[in-house]
mmCIF file of the N, C-alpha and C atoms, coordinates in Angstrom:
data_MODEL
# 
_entry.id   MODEL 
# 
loop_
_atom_site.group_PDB 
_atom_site.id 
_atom_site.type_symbol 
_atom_site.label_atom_id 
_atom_site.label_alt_id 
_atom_site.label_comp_id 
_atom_site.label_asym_id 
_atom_site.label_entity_id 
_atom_site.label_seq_id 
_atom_site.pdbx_PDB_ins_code 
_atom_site.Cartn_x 
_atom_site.Cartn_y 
_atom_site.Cartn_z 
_atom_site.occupancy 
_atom_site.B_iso_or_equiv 
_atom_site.pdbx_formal_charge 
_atom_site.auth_seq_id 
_atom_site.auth_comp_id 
_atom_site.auth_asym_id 
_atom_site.auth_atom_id 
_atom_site.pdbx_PDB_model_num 
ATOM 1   N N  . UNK A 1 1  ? 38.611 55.470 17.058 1.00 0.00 ? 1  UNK A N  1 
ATOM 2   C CA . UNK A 1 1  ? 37.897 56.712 17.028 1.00 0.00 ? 1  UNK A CA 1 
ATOM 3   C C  . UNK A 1 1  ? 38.538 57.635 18.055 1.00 0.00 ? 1  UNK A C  1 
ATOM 4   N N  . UNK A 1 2  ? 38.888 58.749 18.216 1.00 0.00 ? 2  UNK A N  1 
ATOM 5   C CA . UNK A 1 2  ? 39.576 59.643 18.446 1.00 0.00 ? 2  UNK A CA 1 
ATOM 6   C C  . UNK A 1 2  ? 38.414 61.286 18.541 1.00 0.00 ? 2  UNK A C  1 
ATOM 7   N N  . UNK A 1 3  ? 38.704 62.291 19.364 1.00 0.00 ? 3  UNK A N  1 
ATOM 8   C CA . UNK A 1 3  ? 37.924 63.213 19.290 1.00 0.00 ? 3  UNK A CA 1 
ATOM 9   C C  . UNK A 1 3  ? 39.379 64.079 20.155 1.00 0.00 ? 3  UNK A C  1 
ATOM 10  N N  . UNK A 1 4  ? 39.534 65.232 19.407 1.00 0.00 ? 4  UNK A N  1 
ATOM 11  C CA . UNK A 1 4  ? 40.380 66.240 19.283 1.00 0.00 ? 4  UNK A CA 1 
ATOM 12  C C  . UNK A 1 4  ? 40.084 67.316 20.621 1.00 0.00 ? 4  UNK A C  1 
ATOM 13  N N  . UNK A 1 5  ? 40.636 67.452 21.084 1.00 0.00 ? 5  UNK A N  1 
ATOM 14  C CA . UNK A 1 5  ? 40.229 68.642 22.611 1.00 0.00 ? 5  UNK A CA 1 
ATOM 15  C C  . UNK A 1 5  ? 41.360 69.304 22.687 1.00 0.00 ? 5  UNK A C  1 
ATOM 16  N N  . UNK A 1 6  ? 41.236 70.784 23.173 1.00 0.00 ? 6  UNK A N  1 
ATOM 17  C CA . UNK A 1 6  ? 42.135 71.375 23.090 1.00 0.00 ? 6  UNK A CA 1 
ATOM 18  C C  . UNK A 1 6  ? 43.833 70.797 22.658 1.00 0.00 ? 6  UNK A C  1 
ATOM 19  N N  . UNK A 1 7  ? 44.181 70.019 21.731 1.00 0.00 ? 7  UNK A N  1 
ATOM 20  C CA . UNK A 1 7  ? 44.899 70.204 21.265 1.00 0.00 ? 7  UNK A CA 1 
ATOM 21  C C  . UNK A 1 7  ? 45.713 68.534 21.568 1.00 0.00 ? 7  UNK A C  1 
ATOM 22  N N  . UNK A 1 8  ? 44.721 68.100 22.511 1.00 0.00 ? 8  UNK A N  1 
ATOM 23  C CA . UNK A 1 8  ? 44.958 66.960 22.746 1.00 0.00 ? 8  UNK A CA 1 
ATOM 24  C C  . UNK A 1 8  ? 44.115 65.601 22.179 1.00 0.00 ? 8  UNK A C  1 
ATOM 25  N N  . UNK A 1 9  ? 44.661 64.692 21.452 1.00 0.00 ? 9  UNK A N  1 
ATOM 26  C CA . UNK A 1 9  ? 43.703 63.561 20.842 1.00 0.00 ? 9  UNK A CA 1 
ATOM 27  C C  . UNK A 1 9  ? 43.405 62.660 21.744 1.00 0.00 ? 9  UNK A C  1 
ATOM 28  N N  . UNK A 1 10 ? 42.150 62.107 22.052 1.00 0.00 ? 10 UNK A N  1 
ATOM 29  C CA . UNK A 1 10 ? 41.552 61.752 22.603 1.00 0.00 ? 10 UNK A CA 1 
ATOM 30  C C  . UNK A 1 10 ? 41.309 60.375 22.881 1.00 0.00 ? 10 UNK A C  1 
ATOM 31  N N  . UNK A 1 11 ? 41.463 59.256 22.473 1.00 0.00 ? 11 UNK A N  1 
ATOM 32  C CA . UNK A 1 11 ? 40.936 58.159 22.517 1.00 0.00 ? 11 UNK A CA 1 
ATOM 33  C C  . UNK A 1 11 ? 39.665 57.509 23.329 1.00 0.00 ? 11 UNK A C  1 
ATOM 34  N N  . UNK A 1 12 ? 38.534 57.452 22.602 1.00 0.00 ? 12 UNK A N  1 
ATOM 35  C CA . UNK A 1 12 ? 37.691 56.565 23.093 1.00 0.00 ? 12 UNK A CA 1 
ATOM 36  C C  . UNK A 1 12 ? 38.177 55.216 24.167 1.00 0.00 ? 12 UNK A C  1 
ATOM 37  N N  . UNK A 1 13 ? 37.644 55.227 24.979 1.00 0.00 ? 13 UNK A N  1 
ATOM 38  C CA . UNK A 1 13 ? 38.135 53.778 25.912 1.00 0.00 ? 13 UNK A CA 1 
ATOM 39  C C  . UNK A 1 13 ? 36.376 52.879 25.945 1.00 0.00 ? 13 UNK A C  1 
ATOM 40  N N  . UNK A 1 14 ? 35.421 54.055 26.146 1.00 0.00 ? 14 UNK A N  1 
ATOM 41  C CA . UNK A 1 14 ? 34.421 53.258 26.372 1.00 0.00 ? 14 UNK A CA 1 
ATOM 42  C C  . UNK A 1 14 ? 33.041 53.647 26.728 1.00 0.00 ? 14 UNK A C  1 
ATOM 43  N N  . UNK A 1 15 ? 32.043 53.230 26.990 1.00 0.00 ? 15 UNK A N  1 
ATOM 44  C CA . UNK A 1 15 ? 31.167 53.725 28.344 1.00 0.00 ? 15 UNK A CA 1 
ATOM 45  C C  . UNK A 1 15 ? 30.827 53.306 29.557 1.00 0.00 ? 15 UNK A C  1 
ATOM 46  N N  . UNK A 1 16 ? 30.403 53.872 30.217 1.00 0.00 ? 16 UNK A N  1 
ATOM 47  C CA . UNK A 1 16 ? 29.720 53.714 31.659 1.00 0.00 ? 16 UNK A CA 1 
ATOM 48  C C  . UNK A 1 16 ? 28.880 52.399 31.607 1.00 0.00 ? 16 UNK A C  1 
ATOM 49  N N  . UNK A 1 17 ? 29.035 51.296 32.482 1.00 0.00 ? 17 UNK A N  1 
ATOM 50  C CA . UNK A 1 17 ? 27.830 50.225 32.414 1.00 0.00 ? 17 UNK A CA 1 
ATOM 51  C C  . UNK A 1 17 ? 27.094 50.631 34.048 1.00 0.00 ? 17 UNK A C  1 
ATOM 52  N N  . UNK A 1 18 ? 27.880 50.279 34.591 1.00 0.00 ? 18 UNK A N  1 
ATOM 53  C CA . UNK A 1 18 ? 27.733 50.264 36.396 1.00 0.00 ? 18 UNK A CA 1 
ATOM 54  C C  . UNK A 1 18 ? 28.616 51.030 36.863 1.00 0.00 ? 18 UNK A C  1 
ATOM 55  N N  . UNK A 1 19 ? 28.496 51.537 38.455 1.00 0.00 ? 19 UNK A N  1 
ATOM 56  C CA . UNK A 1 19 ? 29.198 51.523 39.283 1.00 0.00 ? 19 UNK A CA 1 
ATOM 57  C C  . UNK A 1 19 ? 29.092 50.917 40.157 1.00 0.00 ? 19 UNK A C  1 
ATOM 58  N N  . UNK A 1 20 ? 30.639 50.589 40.780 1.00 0.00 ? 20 UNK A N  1 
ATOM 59  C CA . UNK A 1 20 ? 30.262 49.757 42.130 1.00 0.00 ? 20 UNK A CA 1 
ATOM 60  C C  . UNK A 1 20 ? 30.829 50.562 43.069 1.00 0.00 ? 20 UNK A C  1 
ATOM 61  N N  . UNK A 1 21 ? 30.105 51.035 44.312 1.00 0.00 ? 21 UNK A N  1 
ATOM 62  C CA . UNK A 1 21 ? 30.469 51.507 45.766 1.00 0.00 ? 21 UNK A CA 1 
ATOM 63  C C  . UNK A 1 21 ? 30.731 53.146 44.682 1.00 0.00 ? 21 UNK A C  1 
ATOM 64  N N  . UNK A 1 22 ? 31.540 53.754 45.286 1.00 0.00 ? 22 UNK A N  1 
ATOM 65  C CA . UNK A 1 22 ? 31.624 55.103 45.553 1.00 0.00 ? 22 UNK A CA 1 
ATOM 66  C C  . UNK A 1 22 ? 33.021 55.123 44.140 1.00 0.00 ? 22 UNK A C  1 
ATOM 67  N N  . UNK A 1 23 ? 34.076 54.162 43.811 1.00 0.00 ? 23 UNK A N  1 
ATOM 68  C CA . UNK A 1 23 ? 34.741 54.557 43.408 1.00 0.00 ? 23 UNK A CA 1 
ATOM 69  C C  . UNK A 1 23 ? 35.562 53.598 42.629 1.00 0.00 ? 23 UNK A C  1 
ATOM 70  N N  . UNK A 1 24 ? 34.851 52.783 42.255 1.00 0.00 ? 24 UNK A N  1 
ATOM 71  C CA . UNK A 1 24 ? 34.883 51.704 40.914 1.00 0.00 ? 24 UNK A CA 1 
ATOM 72  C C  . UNK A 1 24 ? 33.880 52.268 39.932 1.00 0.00 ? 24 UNK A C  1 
ATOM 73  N N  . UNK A 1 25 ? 34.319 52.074 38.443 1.00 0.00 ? 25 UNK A N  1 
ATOM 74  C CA . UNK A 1 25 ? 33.442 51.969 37.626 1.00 0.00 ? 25 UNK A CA 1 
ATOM 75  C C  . UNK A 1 25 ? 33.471 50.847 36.464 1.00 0.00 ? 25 UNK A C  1 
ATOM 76  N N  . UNK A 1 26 ? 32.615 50.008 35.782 1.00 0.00 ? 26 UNK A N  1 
ATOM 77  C CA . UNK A 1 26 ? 32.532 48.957 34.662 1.00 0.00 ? 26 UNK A CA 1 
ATOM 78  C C  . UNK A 1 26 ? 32.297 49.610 33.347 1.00 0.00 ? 26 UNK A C  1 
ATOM 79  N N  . UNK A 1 27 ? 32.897 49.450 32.230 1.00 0.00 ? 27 UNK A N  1 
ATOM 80  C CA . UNK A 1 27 ? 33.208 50.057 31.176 1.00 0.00 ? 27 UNK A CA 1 
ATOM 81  C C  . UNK A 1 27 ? 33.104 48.908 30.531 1.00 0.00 ? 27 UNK A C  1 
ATOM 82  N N  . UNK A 1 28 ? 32.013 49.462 29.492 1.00 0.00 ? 28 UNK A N  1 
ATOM 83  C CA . UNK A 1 28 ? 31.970 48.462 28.312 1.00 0.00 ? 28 UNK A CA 1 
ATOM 84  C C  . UNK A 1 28 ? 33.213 49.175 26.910 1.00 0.00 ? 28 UNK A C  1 
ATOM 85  N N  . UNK A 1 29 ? 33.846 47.651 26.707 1.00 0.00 ? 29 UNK A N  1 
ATOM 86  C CA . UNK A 1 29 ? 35.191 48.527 25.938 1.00 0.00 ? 29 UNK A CA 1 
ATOM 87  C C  . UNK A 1 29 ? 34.722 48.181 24.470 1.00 0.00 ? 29 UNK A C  1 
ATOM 88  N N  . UNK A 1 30 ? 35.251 49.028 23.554 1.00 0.00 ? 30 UNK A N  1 
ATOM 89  C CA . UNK A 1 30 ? 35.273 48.266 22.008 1.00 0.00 ? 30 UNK A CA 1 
ATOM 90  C C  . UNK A 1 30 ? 36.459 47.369 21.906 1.00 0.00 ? 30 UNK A C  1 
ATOM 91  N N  . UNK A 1 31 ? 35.878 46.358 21.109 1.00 0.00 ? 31 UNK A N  1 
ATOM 92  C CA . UNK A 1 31 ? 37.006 45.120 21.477 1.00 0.00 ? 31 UNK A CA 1 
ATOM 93  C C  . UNK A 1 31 ? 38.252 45.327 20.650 1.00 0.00 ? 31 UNK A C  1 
ATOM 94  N N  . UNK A 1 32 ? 37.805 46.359 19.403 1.00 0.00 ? 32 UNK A N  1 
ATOM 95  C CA . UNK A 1 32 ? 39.160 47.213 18.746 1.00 0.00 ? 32 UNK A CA 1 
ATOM 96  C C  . UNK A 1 32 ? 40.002 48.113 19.679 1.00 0.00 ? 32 UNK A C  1 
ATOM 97  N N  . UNK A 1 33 ? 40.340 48.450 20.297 1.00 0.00 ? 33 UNK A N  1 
ATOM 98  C CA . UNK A 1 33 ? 40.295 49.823 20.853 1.00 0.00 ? 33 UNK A CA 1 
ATOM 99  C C  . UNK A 1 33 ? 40.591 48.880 22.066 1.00 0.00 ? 33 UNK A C  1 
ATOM 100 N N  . UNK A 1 34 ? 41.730 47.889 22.381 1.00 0.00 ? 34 UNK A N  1 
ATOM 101 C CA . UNK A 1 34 ? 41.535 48.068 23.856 1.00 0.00 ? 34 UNK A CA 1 
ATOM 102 C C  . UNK A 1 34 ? 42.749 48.793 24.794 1.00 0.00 ? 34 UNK A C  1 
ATOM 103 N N  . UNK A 1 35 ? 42.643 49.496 25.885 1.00 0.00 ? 35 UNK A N  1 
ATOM 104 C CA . UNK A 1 35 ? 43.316 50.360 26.646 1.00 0.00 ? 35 UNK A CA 1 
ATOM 105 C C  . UNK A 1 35 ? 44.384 49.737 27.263 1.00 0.00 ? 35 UNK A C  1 
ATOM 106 N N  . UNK A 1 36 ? 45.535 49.702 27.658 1.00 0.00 ? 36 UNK A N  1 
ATOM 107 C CA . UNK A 1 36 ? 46.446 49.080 28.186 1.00 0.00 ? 36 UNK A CA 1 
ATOM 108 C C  . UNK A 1 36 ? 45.994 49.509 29.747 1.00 0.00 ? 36 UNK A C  1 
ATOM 109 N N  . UNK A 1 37 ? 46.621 48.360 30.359 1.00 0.00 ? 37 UNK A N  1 
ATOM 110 C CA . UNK A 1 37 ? 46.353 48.549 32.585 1.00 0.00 ? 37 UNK A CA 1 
ATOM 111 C C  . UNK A 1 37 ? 47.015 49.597 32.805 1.00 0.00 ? 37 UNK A C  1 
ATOM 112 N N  . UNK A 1 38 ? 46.441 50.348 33.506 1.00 0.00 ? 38 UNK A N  1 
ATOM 113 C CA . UNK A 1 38 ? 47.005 51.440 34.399 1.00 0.00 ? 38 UNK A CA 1 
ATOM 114 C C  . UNK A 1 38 ? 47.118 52.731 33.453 1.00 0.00 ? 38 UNK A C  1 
ATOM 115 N N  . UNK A 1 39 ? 46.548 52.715 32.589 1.00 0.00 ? 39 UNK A N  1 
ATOM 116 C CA . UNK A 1 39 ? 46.089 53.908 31.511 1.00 0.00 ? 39 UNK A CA 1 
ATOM 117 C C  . UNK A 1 39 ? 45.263 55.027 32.407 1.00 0.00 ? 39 UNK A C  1 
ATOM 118 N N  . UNK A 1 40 ? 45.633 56.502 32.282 1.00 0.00 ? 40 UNK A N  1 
ATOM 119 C CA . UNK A 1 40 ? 44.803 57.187 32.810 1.00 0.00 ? 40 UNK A CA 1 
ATOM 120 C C  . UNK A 1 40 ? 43.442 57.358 32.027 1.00 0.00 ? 40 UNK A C  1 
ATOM 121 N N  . UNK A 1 41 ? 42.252 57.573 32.739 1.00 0.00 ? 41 UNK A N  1 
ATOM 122 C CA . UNK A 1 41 ? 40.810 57.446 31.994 1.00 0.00 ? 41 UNK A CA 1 
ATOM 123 C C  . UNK A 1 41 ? 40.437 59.179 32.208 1.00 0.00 ? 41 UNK A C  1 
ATOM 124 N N  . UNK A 1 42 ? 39.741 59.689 31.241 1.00 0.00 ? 42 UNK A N  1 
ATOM 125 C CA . UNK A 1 42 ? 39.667 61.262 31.545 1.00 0.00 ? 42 UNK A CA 1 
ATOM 126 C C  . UNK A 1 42 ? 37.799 61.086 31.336 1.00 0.00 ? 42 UNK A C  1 
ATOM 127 N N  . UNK A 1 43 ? 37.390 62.116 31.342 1.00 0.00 ? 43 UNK A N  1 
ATOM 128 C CA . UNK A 1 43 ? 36.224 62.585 30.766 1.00 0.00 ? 43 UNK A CA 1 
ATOM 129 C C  . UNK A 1 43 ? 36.201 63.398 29.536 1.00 0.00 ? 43 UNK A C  1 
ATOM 130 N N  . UNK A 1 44 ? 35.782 63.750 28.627 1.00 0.00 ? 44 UNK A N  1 
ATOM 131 C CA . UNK A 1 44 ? 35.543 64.320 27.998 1.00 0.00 ? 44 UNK A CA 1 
ATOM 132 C C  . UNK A 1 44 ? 36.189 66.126 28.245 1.00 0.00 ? 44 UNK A C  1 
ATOM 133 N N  . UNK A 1 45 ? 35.903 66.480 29.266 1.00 0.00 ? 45 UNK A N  1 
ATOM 134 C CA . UNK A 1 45 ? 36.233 67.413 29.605 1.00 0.00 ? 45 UNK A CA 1 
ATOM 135 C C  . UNK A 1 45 ? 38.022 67.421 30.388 1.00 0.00 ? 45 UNK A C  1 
ATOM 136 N N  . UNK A 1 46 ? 38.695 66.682 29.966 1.00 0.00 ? 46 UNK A N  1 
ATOM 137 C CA . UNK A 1 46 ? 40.348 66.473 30.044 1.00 0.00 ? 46 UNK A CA 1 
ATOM 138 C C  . UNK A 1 46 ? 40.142 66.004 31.567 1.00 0.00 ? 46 UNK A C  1 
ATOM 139 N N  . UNK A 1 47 ? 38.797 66.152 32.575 1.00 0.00 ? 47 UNK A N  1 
ATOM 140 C CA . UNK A 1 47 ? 39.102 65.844 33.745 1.00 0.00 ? 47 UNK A CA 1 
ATOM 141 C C  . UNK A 1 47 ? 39.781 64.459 34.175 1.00 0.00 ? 47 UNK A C  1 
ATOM 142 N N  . UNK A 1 48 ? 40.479 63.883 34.901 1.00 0.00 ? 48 UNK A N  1 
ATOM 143 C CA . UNK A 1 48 ? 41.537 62.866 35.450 1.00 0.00 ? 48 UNK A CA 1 
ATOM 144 C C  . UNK A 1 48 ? 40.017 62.047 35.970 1.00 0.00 ? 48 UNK A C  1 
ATOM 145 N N  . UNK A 1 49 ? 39.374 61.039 35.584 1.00 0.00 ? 49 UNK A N  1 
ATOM 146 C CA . UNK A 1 49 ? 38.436 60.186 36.514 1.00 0.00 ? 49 UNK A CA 1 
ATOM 147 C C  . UNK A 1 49 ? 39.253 58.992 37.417 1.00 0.00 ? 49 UNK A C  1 
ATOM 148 N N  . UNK A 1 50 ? 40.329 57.943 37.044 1.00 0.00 ? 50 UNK A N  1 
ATOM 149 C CA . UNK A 1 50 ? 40.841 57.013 37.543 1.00 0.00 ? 50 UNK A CA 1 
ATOM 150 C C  . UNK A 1 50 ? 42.097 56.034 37.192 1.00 0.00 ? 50 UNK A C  1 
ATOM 151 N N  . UNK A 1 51 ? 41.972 55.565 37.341 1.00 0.00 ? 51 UNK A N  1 
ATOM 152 C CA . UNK A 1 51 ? 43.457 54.228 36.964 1.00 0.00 ? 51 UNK A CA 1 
ATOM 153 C C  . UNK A 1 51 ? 42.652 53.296 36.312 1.00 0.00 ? 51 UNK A C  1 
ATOM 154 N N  . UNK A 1 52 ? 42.728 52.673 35.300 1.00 0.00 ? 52 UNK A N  1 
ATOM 155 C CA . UNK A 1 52 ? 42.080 51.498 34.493 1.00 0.00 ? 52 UNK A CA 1 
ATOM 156 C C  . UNK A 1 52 ? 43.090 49.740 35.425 1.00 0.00 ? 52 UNK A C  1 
ATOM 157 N N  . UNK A 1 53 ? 42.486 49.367 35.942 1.00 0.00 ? 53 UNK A N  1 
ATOM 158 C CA . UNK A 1 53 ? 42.909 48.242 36.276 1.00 0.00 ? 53 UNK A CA 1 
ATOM 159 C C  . UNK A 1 53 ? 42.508 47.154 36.151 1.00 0.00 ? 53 UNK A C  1 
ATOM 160 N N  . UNK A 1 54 ? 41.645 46.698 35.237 1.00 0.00 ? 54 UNK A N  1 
ATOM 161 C CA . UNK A 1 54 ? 41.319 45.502 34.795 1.00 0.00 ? 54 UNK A CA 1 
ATOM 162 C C  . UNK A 1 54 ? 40.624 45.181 33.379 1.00 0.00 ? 54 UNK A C  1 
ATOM 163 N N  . UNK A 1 55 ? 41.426 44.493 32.503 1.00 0.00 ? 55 UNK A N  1 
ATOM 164 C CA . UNK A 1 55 ? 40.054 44.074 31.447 1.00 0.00 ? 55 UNK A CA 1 
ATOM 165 C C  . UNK A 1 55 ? 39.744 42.695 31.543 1.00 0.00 ? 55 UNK A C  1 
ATOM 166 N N  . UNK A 1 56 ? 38.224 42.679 31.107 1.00 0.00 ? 56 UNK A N  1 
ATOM 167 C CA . UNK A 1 56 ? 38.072 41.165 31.547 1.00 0.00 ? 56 UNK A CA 1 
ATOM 168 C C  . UNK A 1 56 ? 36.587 40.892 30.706 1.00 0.00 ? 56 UNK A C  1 
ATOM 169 N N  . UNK A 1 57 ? 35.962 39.879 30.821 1.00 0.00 ? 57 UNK A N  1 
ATOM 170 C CA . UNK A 1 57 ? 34.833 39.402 30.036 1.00 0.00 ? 57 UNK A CA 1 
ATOM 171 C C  . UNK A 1 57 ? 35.529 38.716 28.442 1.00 0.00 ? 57 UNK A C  1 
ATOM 172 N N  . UNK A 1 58 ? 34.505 38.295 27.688 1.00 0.00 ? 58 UNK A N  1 
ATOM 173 C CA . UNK A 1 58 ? 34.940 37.517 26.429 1.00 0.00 ? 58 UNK A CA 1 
ATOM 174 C C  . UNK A 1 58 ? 35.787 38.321 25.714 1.00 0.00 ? 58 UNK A C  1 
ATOM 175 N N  . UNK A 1 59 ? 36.261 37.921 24.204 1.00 0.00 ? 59 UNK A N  1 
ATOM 176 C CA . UNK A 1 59 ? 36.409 38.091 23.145 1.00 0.00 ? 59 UNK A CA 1 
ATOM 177 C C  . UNK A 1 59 ? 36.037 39.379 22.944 1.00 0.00 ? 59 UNK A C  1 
ATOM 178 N N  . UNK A 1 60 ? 34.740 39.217 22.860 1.00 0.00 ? 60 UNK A N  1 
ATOM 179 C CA . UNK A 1 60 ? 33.159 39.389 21.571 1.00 0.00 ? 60 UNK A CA 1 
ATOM 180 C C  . UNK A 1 60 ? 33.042 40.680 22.492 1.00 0.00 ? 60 UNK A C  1 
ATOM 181 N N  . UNK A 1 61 ? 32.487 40.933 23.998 1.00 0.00 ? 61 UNK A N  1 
ATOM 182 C CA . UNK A 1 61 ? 32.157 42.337 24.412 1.00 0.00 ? 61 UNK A CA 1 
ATOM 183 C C  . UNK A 1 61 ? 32.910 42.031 25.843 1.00 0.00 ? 61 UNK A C  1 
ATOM 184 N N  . UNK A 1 62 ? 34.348 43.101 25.518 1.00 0.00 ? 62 UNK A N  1 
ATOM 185 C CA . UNK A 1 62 ? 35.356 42.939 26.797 1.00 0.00 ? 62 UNK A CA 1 
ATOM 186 C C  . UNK A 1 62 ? 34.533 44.130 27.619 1.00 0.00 ? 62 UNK A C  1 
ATOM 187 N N  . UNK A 1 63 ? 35.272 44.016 28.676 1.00 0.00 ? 63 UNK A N  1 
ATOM 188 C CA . UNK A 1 63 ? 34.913 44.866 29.528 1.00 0.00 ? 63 UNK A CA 1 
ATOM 189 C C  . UNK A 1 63 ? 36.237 45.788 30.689 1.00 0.00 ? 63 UNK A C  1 
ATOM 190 N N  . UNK A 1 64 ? 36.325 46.952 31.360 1.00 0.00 ? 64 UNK A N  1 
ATOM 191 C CA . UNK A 1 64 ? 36.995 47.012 31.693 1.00 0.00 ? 64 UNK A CA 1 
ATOM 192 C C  . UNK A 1 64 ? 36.410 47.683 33.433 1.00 0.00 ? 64 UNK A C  1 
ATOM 193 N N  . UNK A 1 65 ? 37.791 47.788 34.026 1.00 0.00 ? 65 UNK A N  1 
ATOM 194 C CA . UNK A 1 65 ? 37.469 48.599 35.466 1.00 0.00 ? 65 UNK A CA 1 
ATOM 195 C C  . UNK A 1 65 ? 38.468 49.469 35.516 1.00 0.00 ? 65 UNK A C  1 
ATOM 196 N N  . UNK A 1 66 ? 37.679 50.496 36.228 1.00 0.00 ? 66 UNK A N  1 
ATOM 197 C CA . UNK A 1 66 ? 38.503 51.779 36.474 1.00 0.00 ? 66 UNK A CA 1 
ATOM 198 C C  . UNK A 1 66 ? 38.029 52.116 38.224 1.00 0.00 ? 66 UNK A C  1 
ATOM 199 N N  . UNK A 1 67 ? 39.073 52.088 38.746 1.00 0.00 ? 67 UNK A N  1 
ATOM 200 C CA . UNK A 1 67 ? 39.351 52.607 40.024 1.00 0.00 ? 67 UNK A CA 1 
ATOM 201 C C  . UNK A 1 67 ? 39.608 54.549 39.983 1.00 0.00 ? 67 UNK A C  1 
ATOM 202 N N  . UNK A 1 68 ? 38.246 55.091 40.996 1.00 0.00 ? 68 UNK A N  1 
ATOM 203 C CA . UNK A 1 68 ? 38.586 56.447 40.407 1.00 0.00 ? 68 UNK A CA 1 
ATOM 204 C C  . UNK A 1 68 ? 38.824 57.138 41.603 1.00 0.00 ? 68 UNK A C  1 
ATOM 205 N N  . UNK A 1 69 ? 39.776 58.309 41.482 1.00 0.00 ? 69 UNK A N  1 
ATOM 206 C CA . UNK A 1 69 ? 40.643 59.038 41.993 1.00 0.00 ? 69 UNK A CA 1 
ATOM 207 C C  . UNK A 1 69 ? 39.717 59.296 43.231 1.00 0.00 ? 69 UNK A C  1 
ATOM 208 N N  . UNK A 1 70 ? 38.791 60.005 43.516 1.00 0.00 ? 70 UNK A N  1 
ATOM 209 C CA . UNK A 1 70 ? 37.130 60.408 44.356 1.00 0.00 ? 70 UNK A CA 1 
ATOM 210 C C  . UNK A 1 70 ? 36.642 59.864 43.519 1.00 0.00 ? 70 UNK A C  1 
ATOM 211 N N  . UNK A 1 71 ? 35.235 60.129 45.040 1.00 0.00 ? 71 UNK A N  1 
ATOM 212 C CA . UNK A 1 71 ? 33.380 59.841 44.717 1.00 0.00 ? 71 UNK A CA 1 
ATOM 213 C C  . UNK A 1 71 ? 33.065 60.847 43.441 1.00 0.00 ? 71 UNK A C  1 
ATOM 214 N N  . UNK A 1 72 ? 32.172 59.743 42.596 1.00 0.00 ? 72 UNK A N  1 
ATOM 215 C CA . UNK A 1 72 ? 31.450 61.242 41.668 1.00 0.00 ? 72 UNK A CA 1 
ATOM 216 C C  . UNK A 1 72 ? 30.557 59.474 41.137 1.00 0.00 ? 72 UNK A C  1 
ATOM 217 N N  . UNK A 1 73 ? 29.808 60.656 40.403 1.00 0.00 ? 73 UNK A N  1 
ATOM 218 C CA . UNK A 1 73 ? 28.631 59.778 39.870 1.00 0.00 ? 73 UNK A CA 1 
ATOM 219 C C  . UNK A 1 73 ? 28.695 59.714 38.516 1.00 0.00 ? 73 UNK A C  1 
ATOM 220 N N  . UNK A 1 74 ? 28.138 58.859 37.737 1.00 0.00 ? 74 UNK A N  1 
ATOM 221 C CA . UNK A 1 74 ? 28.638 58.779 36.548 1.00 0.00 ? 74 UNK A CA 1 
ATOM 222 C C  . UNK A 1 74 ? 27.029 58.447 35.799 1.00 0.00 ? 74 UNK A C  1 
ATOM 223 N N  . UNK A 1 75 ? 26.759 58.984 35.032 1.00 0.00 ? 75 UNK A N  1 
ATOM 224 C CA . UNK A 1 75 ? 25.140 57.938 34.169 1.00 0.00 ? 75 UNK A CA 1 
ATOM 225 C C  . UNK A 1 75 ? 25.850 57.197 32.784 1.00 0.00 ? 75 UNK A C  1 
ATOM 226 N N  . UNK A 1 76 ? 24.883 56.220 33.294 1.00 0.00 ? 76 UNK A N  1 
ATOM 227 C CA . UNK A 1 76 ? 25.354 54.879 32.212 1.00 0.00 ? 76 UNK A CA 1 
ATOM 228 C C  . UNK A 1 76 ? 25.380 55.771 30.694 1.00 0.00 ? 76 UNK A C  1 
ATOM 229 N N  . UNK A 1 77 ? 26.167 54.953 30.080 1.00 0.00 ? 77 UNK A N  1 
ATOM 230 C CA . UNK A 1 77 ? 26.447 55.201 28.780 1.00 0.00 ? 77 UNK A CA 1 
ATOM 231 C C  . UNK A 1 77 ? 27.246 56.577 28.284 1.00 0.00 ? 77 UNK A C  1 
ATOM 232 N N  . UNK A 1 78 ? 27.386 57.314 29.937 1.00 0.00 ? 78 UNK A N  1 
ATOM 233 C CA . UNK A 1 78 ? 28.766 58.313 29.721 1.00 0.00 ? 78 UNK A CA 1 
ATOM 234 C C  . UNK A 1 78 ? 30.115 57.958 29.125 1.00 0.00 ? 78 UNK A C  1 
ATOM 235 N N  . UNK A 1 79 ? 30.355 58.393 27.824 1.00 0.00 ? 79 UNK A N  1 
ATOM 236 C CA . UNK A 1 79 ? 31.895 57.889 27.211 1.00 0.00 ? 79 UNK A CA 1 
ATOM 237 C C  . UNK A 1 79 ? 33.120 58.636 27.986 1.00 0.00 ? 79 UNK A C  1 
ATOM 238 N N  . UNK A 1 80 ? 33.986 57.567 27.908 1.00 0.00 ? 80 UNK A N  1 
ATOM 239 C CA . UNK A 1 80 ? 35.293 58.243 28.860 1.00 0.00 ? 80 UNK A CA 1 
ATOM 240 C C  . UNK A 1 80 ? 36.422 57.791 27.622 1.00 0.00 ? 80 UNK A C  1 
ATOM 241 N N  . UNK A 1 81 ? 37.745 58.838 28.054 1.00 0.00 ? 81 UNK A N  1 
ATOM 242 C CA . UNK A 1 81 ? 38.662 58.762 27.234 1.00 0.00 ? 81 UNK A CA 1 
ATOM 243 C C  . UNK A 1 81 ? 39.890 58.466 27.620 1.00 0.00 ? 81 UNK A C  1 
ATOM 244 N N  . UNK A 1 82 ? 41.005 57.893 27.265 1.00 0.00 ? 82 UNK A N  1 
ATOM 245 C CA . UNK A 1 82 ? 42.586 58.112 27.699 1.00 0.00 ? 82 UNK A CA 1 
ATOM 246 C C  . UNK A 1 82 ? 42.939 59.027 26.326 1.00 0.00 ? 82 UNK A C  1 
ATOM 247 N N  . UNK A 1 83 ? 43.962 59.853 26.803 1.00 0.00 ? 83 UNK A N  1 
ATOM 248 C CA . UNK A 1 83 ? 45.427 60.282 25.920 1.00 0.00 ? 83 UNK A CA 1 
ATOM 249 C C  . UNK A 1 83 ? 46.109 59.914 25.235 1.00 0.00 ? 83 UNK A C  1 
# 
């Protein structure tokens, strides 16, 4: 799944589960769709959120981490994108 922004295609990576501390976040991934390490993660709004550095959990519902650039807050089930 893909969503078109100024001119740039989008890729779904995931949503928001948790954060941890000020500048980790846990991303529930689709297990189609998974992101390669060190993929940049955006928001919706093309903004830069972090570095993807880990996938991990089962098969069935992977999961990923994103280390982000700054503090910001995120509410669960916010979808984030790579390029």
């Amino acid at each position: 799944m893909g969503l078109l922004l100024r001119g740039f295609l989008l890729k779904l990576v995931g949503q928001v589960e948790h954060h941890i501390g000020r500048r980790t976040l846990v991303l529930h991934v689709d297990k189609g769709q998974l992101p390669s390490i060190s993929a940049e993660v955006t928001d919706r709004r093309l903004q830069p959120i972090g570095k993807l550095v880990e996938i991990f959990g089962n098969v069935q519902t992977p999961y990923a981490t994103v280390l982000c650039y700054t503090p910001r807050k995120f509410v669960r089930g916010e979808k984030v994108y790579i390029k």
